[in-house]
C-alpha positions in Angstrom: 62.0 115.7 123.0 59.8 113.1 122.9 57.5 110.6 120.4 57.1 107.1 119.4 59.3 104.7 117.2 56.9 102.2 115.2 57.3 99.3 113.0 54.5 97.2 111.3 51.2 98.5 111.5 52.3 101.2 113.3 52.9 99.4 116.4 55.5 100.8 119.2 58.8 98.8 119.0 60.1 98.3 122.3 63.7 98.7 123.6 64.8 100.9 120.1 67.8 103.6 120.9 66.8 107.3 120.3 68.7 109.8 121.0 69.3 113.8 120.6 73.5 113.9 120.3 74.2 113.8 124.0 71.7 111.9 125.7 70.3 108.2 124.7 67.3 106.2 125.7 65.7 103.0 125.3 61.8 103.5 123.5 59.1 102.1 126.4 57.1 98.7 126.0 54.8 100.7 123.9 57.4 102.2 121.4 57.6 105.9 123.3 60.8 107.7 124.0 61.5 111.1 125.8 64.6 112.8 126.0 66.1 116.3 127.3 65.6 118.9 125.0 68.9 119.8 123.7 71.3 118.9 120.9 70.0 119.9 117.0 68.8 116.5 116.3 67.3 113.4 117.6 67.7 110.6 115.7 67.1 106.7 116.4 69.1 104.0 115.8 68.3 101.4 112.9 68.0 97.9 115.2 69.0 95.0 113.3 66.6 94.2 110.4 65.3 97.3 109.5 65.8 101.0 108.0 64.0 104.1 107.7 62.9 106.5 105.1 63.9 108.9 107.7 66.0 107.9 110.4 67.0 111.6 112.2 64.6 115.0 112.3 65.8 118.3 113.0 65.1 118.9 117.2 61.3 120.6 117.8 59.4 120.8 121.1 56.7 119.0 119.7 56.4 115.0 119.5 59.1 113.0 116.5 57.6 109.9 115.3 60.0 107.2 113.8 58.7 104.7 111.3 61.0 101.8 110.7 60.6 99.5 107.7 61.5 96.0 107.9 64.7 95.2 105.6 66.6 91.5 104.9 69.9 91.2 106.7 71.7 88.2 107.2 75.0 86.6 107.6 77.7 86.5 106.4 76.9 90.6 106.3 79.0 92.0 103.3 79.9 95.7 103.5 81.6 97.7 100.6 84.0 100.4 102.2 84.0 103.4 100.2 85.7 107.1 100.8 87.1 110.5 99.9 85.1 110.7 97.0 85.3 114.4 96.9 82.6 115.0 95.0 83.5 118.2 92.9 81.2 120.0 90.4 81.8 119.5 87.0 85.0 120.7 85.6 86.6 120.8 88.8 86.3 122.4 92.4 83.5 124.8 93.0 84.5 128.4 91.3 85.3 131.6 93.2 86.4 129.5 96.4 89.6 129.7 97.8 90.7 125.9 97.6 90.2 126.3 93.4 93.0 129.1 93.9 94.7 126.6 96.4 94.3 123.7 94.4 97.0 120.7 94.1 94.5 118.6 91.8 92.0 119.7 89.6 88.9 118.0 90.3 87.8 115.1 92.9 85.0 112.3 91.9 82.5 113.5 89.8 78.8 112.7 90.2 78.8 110.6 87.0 81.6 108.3 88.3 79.9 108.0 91.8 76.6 107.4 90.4 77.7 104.8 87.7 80.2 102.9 90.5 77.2 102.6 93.0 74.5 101.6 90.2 77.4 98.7 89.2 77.5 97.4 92.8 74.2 95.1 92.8 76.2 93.4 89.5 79.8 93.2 91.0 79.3 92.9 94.0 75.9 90.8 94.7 76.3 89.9 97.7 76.7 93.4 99.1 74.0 94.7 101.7 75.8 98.1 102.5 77.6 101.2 102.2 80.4 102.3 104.6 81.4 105.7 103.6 83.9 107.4 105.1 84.2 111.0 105.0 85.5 113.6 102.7 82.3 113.0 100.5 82.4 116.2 98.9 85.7 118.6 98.2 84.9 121.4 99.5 82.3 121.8 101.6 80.0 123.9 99.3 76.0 123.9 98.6 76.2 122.7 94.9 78.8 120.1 96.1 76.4 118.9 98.4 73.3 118.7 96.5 75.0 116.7 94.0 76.3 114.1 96.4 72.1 114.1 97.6 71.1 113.2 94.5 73.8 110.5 94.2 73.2 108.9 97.8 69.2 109.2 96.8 69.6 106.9 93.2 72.0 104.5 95.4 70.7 100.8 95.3 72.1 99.8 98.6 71.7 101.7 101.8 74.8 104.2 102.6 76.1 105.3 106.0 78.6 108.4 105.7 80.2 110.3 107.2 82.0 113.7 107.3 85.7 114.3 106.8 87.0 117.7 107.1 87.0 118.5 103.4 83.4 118.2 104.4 83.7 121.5 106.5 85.5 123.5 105.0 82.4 125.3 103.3 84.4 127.0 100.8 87.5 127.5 102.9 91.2 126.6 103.4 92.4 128.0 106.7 95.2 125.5 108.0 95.0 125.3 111.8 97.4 122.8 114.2 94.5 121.0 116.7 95.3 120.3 120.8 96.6 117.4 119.9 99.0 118.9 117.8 97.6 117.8 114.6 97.8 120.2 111.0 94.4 119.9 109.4 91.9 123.0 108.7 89.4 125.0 110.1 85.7 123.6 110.5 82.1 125.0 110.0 79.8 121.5 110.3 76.6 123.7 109.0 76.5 122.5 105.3 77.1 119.1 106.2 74.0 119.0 108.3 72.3 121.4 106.9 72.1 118.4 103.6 72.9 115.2 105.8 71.9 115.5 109.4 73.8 114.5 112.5 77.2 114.0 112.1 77.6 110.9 114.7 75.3 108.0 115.4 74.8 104.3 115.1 73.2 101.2 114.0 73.1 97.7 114.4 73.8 95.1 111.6 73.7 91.2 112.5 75.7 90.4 115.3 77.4 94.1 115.2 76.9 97.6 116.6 77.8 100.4 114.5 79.1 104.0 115.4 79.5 106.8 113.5 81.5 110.0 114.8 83.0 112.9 113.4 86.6 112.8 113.6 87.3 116.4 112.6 85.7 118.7 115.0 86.6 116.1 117.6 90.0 116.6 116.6 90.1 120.4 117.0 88.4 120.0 120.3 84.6 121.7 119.1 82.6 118.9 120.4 84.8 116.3 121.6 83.3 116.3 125.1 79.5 115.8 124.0 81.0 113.4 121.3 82.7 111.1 124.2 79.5 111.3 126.1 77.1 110.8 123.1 79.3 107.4 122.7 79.8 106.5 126.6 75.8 106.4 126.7 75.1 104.7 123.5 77.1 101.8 123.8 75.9 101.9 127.8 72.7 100.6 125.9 74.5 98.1 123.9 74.7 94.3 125.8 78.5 93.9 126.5 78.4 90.9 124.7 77.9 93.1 121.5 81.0 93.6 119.1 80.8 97.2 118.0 83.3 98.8 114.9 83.8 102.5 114.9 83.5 104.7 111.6 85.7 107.4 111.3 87.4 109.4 109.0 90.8 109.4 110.2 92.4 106.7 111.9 91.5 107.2 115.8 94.6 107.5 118.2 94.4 107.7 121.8 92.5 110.4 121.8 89.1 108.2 121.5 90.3 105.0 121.9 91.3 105.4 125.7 87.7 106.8 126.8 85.7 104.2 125.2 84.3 101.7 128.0 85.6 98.5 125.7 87.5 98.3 122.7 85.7 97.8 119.1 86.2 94.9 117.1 87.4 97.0 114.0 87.5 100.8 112.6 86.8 101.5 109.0 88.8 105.0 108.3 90.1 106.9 105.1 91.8 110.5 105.1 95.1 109.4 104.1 94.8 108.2 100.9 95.9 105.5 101.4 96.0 101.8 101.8 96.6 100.5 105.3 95.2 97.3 107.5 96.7 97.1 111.0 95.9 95.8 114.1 96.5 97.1 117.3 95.8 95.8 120.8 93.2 93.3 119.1 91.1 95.7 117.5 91.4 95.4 113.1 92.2 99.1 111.7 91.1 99.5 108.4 92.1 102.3 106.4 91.1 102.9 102.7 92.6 104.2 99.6 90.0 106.6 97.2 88.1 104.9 94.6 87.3 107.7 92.3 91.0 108.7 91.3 94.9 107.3 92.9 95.6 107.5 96.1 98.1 109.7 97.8 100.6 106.2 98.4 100.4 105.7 94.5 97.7 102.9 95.3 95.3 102.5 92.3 91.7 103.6 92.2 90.4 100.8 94.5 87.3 99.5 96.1 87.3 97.4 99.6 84.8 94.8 100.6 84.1 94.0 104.3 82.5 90.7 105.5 81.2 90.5 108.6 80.7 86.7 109.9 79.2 87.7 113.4 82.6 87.0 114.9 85.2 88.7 112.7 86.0 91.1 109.7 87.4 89.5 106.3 88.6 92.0 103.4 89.3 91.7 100.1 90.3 94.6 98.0 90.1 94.9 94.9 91.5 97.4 92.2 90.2 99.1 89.5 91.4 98.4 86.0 90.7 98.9 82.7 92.5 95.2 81.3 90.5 93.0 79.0 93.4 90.5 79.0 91.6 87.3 80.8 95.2 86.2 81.6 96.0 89.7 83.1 92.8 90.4 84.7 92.9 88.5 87.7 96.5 90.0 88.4 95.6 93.3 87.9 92.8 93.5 90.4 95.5 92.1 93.1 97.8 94.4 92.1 99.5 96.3 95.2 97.6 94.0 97.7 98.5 90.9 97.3 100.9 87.8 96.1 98.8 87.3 92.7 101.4 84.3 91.1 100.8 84.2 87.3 102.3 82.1 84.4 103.4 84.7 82.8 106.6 83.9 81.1 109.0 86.4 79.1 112.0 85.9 77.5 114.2 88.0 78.8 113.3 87.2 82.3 115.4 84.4 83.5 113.6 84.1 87.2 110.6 85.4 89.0 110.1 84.4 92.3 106.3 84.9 94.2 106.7 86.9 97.4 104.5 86.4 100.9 102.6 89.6 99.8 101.9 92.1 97.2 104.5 94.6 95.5 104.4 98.2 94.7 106.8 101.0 94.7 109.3 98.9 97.1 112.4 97.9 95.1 115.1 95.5 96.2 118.6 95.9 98.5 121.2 93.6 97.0 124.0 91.9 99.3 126.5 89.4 98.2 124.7 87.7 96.2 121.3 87.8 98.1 118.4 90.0 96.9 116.1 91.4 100.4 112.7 92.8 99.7 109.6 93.9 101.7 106.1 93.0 100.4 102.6 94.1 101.6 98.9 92.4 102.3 96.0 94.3 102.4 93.9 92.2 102.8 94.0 91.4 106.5 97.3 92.8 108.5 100.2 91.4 107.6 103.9 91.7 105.3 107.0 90.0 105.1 111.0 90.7 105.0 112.2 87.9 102.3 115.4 86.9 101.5 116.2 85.3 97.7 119.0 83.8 96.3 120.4 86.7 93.4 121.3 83.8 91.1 118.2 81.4 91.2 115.3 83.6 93.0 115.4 81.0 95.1 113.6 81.9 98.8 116.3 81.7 101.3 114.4 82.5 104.5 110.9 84.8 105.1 110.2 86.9 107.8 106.9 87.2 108.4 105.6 91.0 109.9 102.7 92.3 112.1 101.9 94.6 109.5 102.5 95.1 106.0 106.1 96.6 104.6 106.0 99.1 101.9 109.9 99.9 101.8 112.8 97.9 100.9 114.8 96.9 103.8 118.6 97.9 104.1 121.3 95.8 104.8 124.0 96.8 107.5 126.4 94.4 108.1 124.8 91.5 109.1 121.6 93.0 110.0 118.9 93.2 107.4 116.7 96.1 108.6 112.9 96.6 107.8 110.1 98.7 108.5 106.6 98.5 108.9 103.6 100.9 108.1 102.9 101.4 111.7 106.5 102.4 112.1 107.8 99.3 113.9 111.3 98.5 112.9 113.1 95.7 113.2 116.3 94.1 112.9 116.9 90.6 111.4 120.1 88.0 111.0 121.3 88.2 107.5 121.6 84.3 107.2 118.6 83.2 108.1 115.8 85.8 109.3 116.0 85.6 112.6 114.5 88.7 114.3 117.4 90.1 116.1 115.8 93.4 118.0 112.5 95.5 117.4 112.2 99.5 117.9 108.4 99.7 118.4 106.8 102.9 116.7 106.0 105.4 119.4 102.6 105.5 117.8 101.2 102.4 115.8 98.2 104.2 115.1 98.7 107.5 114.0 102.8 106.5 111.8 101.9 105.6 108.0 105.6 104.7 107.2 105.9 104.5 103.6 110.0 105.9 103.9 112.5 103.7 103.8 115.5 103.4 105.9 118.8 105.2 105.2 122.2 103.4 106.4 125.4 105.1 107.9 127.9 103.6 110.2 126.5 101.1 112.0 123.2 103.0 112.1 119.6 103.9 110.0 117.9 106.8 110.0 114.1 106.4 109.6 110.8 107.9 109.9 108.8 111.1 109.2 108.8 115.3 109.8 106.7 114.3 113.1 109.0 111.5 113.9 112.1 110.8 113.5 114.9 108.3 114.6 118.4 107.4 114.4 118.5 103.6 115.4 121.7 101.4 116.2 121.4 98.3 114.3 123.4 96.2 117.0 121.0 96.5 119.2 118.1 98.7 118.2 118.3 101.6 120.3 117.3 104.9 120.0 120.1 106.9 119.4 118.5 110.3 119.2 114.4 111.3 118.0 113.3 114.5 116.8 109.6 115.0 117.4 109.9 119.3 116.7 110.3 119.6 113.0 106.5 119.9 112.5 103.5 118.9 113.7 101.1 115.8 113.2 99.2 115.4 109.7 97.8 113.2 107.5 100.0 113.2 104.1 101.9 109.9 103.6 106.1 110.7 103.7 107.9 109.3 100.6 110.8 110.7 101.8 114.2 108.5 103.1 116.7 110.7 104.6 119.5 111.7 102.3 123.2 111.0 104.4 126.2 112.9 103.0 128.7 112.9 106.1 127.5 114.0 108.6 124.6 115.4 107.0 121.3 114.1 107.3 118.8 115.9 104.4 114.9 115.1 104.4 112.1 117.4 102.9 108.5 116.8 103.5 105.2 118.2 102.7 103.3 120.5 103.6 105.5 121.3 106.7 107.7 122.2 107.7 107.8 124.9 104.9 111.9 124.6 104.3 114.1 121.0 104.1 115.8 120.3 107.0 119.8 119.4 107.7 120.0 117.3 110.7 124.1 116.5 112.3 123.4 112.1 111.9 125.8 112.3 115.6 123.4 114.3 117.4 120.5 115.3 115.2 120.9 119.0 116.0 119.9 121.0 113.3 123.1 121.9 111.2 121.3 124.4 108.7 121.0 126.9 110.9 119.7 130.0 109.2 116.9 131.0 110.4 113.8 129.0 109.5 111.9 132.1 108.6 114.1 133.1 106.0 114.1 129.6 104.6 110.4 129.2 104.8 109.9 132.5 103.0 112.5 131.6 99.8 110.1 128.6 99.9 107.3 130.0 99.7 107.9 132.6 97.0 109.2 129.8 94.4 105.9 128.2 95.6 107.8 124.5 95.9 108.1 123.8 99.8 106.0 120.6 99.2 108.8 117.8 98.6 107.7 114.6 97.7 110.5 112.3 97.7 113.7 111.3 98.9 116.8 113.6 98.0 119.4 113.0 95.8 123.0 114.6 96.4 125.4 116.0 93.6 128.8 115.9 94.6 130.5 118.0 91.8 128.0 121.3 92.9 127.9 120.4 96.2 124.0 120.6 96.3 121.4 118.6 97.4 118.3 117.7 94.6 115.4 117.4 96.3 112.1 116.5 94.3 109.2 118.9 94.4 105.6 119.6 93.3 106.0 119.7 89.3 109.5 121.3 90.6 112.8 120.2 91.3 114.4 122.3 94.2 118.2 122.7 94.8 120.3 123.8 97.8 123.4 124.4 98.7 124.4 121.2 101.3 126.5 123.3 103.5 123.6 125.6 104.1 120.6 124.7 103.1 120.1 127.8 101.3 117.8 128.0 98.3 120.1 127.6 95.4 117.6 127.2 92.4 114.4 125.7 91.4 113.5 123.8 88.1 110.2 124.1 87.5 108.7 121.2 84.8 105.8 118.9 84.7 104.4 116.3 86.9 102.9 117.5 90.1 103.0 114.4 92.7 106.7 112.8 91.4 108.0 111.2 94.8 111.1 109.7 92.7 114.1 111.0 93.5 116.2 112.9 91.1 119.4 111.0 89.3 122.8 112.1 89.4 124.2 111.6 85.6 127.4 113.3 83.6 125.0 115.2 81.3 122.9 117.1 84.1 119.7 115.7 86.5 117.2 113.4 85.2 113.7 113.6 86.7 110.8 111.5 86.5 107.7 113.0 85.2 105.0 110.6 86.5 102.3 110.0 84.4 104.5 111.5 81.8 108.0 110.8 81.0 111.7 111.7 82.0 113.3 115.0 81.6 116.7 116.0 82.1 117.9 119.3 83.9 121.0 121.3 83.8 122.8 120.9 86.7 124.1 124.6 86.8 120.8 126.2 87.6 118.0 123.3 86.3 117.1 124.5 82.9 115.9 122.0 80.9 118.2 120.4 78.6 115.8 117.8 76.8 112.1 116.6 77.5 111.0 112.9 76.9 106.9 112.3 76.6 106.3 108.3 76.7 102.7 108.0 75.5 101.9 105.0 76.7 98.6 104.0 78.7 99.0 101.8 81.9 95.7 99.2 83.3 94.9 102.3 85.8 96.1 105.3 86.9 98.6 105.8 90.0 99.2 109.3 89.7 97.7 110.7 92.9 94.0 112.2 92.0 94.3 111.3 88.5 92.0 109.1 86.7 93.6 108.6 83.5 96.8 106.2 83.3 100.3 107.1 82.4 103.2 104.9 82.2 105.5 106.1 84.0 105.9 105.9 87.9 109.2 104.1 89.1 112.4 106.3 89.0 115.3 105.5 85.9 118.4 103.1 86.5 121.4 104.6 84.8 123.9 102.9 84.1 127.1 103.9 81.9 125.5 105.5 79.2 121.8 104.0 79.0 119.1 105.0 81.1 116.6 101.6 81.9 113.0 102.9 82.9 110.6 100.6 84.0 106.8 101.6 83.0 103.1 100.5 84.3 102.4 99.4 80.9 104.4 96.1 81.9 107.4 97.4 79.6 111.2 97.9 80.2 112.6 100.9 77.9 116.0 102.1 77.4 117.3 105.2 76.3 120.4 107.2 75.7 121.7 110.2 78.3 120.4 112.2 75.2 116.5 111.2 75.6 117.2 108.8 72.2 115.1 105.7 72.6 117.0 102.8 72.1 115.1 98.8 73.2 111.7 98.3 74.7 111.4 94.8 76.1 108.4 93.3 78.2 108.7 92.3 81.2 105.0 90.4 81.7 103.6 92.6 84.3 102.8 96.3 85.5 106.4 97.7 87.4 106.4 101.0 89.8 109.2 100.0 91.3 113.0 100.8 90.8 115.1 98.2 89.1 118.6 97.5 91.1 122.1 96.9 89.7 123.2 93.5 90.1 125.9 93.2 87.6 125.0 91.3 85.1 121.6 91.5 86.2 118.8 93.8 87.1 116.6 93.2 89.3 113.0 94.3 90.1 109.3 94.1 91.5 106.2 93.8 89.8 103.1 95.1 90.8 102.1 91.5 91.0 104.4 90.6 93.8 106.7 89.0 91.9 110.4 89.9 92.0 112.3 89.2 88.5 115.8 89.1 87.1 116.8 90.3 84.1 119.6 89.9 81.9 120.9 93.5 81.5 122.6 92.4 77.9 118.9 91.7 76.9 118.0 94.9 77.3 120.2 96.5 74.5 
């Protein structure tokens, strides 16, 4: 391989990076380069001020000839990170494959949306010079998939550096596969991908920063991991040591890459999950993305992140997508989930709302003689908080500040107020006054997305996910027994807290493992112990293995509720057996069932409430709540519902909080009875204190209510 990079006038450019996917090489005085002749591609890459029309050609013996244009860059260097758009055809994934039989959602981002949110970027975003885009661009992985995301890229007004994800390779397939590293993900076939878009890992230099681009899924499953590594070893090699470098990838890298890279980068830019999540780790800033297209997988709106490079450092600020003209409401709205936004909104039957450190979403509250603890998130740089309020006044007692942000509400044992953070770090704190008390680090910061909360039993919490899981002592938070066997490694966020009845500990996940699971809380030995096979295999054939949230327990049937795709799934707690499944709307519901004297009340989110029988689940009345919210939160939807947080039930009245910013009460009989506003969009649960509830707005703001003025 071999040929000349030029710039103006056709003149060599001296000391540019070429390379073929393996092998790197700095162009001569005279702009000439020569490489080995191997690897499918050889590509150069962009120097700081300028592009390229063409910027990678497919490998051929004869000469490749680079012609870089000249293009303004400056600082600050503003960068809009963008990802899992999964583009789909029109009216949903590509017919005849195997994911539209396989399905969970029924379409990605459609070319209209992508091609109407790029063409808006020069107006919302001025200042923007780039496009980070991180995988999963199209859903799955076929020709007319990708020619539509070419034509998109091709109209964009600002220059786009993608990515693959493996949605990206699945060319029309599903086959789920556990990687060497014990990961659950799906089979791979890269030749679409560069058969429309090139090589799938390079770089390029901004002001001040080097950029690499890799593909995290066949390095994952070990295809080309080893000329990956290498590719990167002798590209930065070229790179001063002086120079920052940030890593694009489409999951968040682990160990895996981290360990063989000569230095550390400055930041990572990653989506896959879903998800909304900024961490840092051993110095280096881990940005991971939620979709902007449709909700994310955490219930994060449709959402859009910008990235500002100062030659030094990264600064964020997210923003999500709404669909308020309220000016007052605006503002709040495009904070919502991400940060403190403190409003004047003022409602009567409020009587306090009290600003917290960060952002709220689906957290609720834990209530404690006469002290309300909460959790609160940032997403904007990494960051959260444990708070403690007076239940009276909403007066801050004390704030904990966390490392990274917490998504759960903390649980009180004793004297210990115990919270968690989404890398999985859990700590311990002094009732009275916040003092950190003890911290369980997460086995793995980088690769736990803890969004379950912690679940209390004598003198003890049980936390964490089907790849991890921990009984902690809350004197002194150690590890009283881990599971790391239930199944392996993926990438869908847990909702789940464990469900404690006894001695039994419950938890259901999804996708895997394919049955729930009834741990001993002494030992955590498994205490359903029929055979998994036959438990996977009732599963499978009522096709609602995929639990979303955490469990509730009925004590009159003896049988543990568990929450399911557009399902509710009951077993028998002494065995685990399948006992019956309910099958009703609303697909991703991660709200746990309710308890009541006239049968099971589940949230239908997006929807409304329906109540099941709670003899063998048939449905005893359905409630619709047409009511639009500023944006969906519905995982993959794009058009807003309501309803999100779970019911409060209490006596006779059932109190639902709704996205629309509105409390509603209804009658065990689906009767409406009050709707009363409470100023601002609510996902999470309201609490019982007495005479007053208590929740969190999407705002960050936690409220009391007087329960009498809600009748």
């Amino acid at each position: 391989m071999h040929g000349t990079v030029r710039g103006a006038d056709r003149i060599g450019l001296p000391g540019v990076i070429v390379s073929n996917g393996q092998d790197t090489t700095h162009t001569d005085d005279n702009g000439a380069y020569t490489l080995p002749e191997r690897g499918r591609f050889v590509f150069v890459s962009r120097p700081e001020g300028f592009t390229a029309a063409r910027w990678w050609f497919p490998a051929t013996p004869g000469p490749v000839d680079f012609d870089l244009v000249e293009r303004q860059q400056s600082l600050p260097f503003e960068i809009v990170h963008l990802t899992d758009t999964h583009l789909s055809v029109p009216g949903g994934v590509a017919e005849g494959t195997e994911r539209k039989r396989r399905s969970m959602y029924p379409e990605g981002g459609l070319s209209d949306q992508f091609t109407t949110l790029l063409r808006s970027l020069p107006t919302t975003l001025p200042d923007a010079q780039a496009i980070f885009l991180t995988g999963d661009l199209v859903d799955t992985g076929v020709s007319d998939e990708y020619e539509a995301l070419v034509e998109v890229l091709a109209a964009s007004p600002l220059p786009v550096h993608a990515i693959p994800g493996n949605h990206d390779h699945m060319n029309g397939r599903s086959e789920t596969v556990i990687s060497p590293n014990n990961y659950l993900t799906n089979t791979a076939d890269p030749s679409a991908y560069e058969s429309h878009l090139g090589p799938r890992w390079y770089s390029f230099d901004i002001p001040g920063l080097h950029v690499v681009a890799m593909d995290w899924h066949t390095h994952e499953l070990g295809l080309d991991n080893v000329v990956q590594e290498e590719w990167l070893r002798n590209d930065l090699a070229l790179v001063s040591p002086d120079t920052p470098w940030a890593l694009l990838f489409h999951d968040q890298p682990n160990d895996t890459l981290l360990t063989k890279v000569p230095r550390p980068p400055v930041a990572t830019f990653s989506g896959h999950w879903h998800t909304s999540r900024v961490v840092r780790v051993d110095g280096t800033l881990h940005v991971n993305t939620a979709p902007t297209l449709f909700a994310g997988l955490d219930y994060s709106p449709p959402s859009l992140r910008r990235a500002v490079w100062d030659g030094t450092e990264f600064t964020l600020d997210t923003v999500a997508l709404h669909s308020c003209d309220d000016a007052r409401l605006a503002p709040v709205l495009s904070k919502s989930t991400i940060a403190s936004a403190p409003n004047a909104s003022t409602v009567e039957a409020v009587r306090w709302r009290t600003f917290l450190t960060g952002g709220g979403h689906r957290q609720g509250v834990s209530i404690d003689e006469g002290r309300v603890f909460v959790g609160s998130q940032i997403e904007d740089s990494p960051g959260g908080a444990v708070e403690a309020l007076e239940l009276d006044t909403g007066r801050v007692l004390w704030t904990a500040n966390t490392a990274s942000s917490v998504k759960v509400a903390p649980t009180v044992v004793g004297d210990v107020v115990v919270g968690v953070e989404v890398t999985g770090d859990v700590s311990g704190y002094d009732r009275a006054d916040g003092t950190l008390l003890w911290t369980c680090p997460s086995p793995d910061p980088l690769r736990r997305f803890a969004w379950g909360a912690p679940s209390k039993a004598d003198g003890s919490v049980v936390v964490g996910d089907q790849a991890d899981l921990r009984r902690i002592d809350v004197a002194d938070g150690s590890v009283l027994w881990r599971r790391t066997d239930l199944a392996p490694h993926h990438n869908l966020v847990s909702h789940t807290a464990p469900l404690i009845v006894d001695d039994l500990v419950v938890a259901g996940f999804w996708p895997s493992p394919e049955h729930p699971i009834g741990l001993s809380l002494d030992t955590g030995d498994n205490l359903w112990t029929q055979a998994a096979a036959e438990s996977s295999a009732d599963f499978r054939k009522t096709k609602r293995l995929l639990v979303m949230g955490t469990a509730a327990y009925d004590a009159a049937t003896e049988t543990v509720l568990l929450p399911g795709y557009s399902a509710t799934v009951a077993v028998d707690a002494a065995s685990g057996t399948l006992t019956w499944v309910a099958e009703h709307a609303g697909n991703y519901s991660a709200t746990s069932p309710v308890v009541t004297d006239r049968g099971i009340l589940v949230t239908v989110v997006g929807r409304g409430l329906t109540m099941l029988d709670r003899t063998d689940g048939h449905i005893l009345w359905d409630l619709e709540i047409d009511s639009a919210a500023p944006f969906p939160m519905q995982p993959y939807s794009k058009q807003s519902g309501s309803v999100l947080a779970p019911p409060l039930v209490l006596d006779d009245t059932i109190f639902l909080p709704c996205l629309d910013g509105t409390i509603r009460t209804y009658s065990l009989d689906g009767v409406p009875l009050t709707s009363v506003s409470a100023g601002v969009p609510v996902a999470a649960p309201l609490v019982d204190a007495g005479h007053l509830l208590i929740g969190v707005g999407l705002d960050g703001g936690v409220f009391a209510m007087d329960r009498e003025a809600l009748l």
